[in-house]
MILUMLO-765437 format. One record per residue (C-alpha): residue number from 1; residue in one letter; z, y, x. Coordinates in steps of 0.02 Angstrom, whole numbers. Layout:
BEGIN
(NUM,'a',(Z,Y,X))
...
***
This chain:
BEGIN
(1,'x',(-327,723,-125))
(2,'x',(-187,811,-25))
(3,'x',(-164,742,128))
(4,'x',(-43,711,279))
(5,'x',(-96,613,423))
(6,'x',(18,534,558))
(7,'x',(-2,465,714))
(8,'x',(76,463,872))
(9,'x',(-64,501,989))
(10,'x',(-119,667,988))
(11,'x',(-300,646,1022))
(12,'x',(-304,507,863))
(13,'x',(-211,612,760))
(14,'x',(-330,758,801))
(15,'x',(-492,650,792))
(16,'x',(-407,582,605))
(17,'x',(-392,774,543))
(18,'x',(-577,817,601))
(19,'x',(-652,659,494))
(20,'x',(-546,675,360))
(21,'x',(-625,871,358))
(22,'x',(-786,790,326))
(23,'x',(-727,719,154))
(24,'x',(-780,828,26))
(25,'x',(-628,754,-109))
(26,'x',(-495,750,39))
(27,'x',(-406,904,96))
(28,'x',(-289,875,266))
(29,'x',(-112,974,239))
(30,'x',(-14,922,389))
(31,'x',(-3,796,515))
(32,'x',(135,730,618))
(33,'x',(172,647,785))
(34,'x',(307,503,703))
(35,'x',(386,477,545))
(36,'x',(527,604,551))
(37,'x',(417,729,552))
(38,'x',(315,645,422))
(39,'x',(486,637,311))
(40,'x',(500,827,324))
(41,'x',(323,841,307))
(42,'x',(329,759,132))
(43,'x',(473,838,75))
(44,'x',(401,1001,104))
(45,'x',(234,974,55))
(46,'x',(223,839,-81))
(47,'x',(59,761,-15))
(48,'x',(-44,649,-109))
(49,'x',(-77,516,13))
(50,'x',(12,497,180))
(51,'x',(-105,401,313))
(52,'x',(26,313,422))
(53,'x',(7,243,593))
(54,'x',(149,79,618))
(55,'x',(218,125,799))
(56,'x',(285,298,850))
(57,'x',(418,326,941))
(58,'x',(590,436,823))
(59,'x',(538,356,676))
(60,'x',(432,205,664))
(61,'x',(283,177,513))
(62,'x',(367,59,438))
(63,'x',(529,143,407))
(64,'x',(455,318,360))
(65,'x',(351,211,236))
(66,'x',(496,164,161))
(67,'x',(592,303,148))
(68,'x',(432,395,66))
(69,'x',(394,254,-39))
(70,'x',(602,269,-105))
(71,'x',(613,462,-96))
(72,'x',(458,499,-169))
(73,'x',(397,363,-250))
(74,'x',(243,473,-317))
(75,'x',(172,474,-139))
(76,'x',(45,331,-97))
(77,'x',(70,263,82))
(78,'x',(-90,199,171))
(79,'x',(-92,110,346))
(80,'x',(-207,159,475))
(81,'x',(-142,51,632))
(82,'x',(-225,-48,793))
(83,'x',(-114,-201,719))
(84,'x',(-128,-338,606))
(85,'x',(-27,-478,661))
(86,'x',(69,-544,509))
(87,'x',(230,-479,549))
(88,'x',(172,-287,534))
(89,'x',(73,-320,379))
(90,'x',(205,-392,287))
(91,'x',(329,-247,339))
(92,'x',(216,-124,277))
(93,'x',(170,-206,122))
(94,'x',(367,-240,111))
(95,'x',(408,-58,145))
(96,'x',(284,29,7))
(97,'x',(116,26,73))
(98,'x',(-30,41,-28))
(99,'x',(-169,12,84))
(100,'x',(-197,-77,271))
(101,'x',(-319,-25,395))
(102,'x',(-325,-49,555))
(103,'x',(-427,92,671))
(104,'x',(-593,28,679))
(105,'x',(-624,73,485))
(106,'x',(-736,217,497))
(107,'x',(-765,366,380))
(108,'x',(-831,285,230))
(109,'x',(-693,130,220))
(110,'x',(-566,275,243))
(111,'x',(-607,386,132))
(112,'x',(-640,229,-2))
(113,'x',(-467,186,26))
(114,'x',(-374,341,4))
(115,'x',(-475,360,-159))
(116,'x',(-413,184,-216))
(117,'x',(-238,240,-156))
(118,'x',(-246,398,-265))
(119,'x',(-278,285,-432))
(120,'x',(-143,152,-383))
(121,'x',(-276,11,-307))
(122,'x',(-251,-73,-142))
(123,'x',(-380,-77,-6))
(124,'x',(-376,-197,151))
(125,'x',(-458,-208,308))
(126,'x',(-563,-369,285))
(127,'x',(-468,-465,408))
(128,'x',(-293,-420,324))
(129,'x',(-364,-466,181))
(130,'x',(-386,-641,223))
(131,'x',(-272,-664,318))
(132,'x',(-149,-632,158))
(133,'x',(-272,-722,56))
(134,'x',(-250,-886,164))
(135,'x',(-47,-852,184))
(136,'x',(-1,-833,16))
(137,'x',(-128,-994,-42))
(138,'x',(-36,-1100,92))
(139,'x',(126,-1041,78))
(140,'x',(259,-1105,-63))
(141,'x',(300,-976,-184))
(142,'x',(495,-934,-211))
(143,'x',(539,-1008,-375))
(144,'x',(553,-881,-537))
(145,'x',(731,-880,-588))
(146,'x',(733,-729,-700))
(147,'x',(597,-638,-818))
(148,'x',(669,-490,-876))
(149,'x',(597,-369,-1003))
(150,'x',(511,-509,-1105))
(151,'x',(395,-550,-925))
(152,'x',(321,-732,-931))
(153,'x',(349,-841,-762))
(154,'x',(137,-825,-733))
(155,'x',(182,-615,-766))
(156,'x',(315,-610,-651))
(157,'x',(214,-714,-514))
(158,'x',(63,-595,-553))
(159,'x',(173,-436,-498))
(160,'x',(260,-513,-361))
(161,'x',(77,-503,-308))
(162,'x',(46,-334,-342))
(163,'x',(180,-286,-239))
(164,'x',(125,-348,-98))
(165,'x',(-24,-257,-127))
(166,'x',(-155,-392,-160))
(167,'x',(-324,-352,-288))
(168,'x',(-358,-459,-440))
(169,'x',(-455,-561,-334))
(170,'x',(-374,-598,-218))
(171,'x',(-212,-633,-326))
(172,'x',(-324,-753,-443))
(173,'x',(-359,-831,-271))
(174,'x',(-197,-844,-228))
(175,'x',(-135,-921,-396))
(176,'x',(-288,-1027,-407))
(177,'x',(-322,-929,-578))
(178,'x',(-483,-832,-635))
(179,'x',(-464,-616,-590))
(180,'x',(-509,-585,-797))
(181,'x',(-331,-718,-814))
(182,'x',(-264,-583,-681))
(183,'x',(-318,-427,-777))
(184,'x',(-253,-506,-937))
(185,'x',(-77,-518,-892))
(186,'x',(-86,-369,-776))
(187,'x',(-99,-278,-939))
(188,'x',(16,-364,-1023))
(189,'x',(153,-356,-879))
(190,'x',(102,-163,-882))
(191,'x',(133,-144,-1080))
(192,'x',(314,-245,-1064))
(193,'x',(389,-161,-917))
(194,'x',(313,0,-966))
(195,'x',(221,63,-799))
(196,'x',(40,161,-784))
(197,'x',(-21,92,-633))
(198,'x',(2,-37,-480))
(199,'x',(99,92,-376))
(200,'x',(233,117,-537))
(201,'x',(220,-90,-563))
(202,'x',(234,-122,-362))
(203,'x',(391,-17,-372))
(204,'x',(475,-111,-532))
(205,'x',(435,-262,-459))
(206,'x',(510,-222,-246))
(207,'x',(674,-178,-389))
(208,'x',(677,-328,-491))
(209,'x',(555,-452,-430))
(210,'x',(564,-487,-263))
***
């Protein structure tokens, strides 16, 4: 996995690239201070995975993430921040983001989340992941209006979900539905709009679904 980490502090950003050496499946291509540097950093180098910090001065996380996630929508955006009030997770799910950490993770939970990144799965810090877990089960879903491409309401609900970046599990949580319901019209969804993955179905549905 080619990859660019960014980060605003240099001694992070150093600390990030000396870990990430460790990784025998990761190689480190470029770093950058905010995310206008990251932006050029992509466009030159066409990483794999770009490990994002959320506030930077030039260029904040959360816009860079969506520019990427728009310009080069075969780049996978991860999250490595010290936040995760609601307001910054849901931008950076919002914007493109695959993944949420925040700095604590260590090695291992890094590494396992860049290699879920690279095949299109979402990983969470385990806080962020409740904390969506308990939003989305309390809050009121907007109303399906539309299906298009021969989607059912439960299909389009199910990648509304994806989007956001949630597992089966945690969607079948959400929807108070079992994860094999989940996988089953996951691959249905998948077949009918015509995607290979949860990064090409997140995209389809931030254009039609949300």
């Amino acid at each position: 996995m080619r990859v660019v980490v960014v980060d605003d502090q240099q001694l992070m950003r150093e600390g990030l690239v000396a870990l990430l050496d460790l990784v025998d499946d990761v190689e480190v291509v470029g770093d950058a201070r905010d995310g206008e540097k990251a932006l050029r950093l992509v466009a030159e180098l066409r990483p794999d995975i770009v490990l994002m910090d959320l506030r930077m001065p030039v260029m904040d996380g959360v816009e860079a993430t969506r520019r990427i996630t728009r310009e080069y929508p075969e780049v996978v955006v991860v999250v490595l921040t010290t936040y995760d009030d609601d307001q910054s997770v849901d931008s950076a799910l919002l914007a493109g983001a695959c993944g949420y950490l925040t700095k604590d993770a260590g090695r291992v939970e890094i590494a396992a989340a860049l290699r879920s990144a690279a095949t299109g799965q979402s990983t969470f810090s385990a806080a962020v992941s409740r904390r969506l877990v308990d939003a989305l089960s309390r809050a009121t879903p907007p109303p399906v209006t539309a299906c298009p491409d021969g989607l059912t309401v439960r299909e389009v609900e199910v990648l509304r979900l994806v989007a956001r970046g949630l597992s089966n599990a945690e969607i079948g949580s959400a929807l108070f539905i079992a994860e094999t319901t989940v996988k089953t019209h996951i691959n249905n969804a998948f077949a009918k709009i015509g995607v290979r993955n949860r990064t090409e179905a997140a995209a389809y549905a931030r254009d039609k679904l949300l």
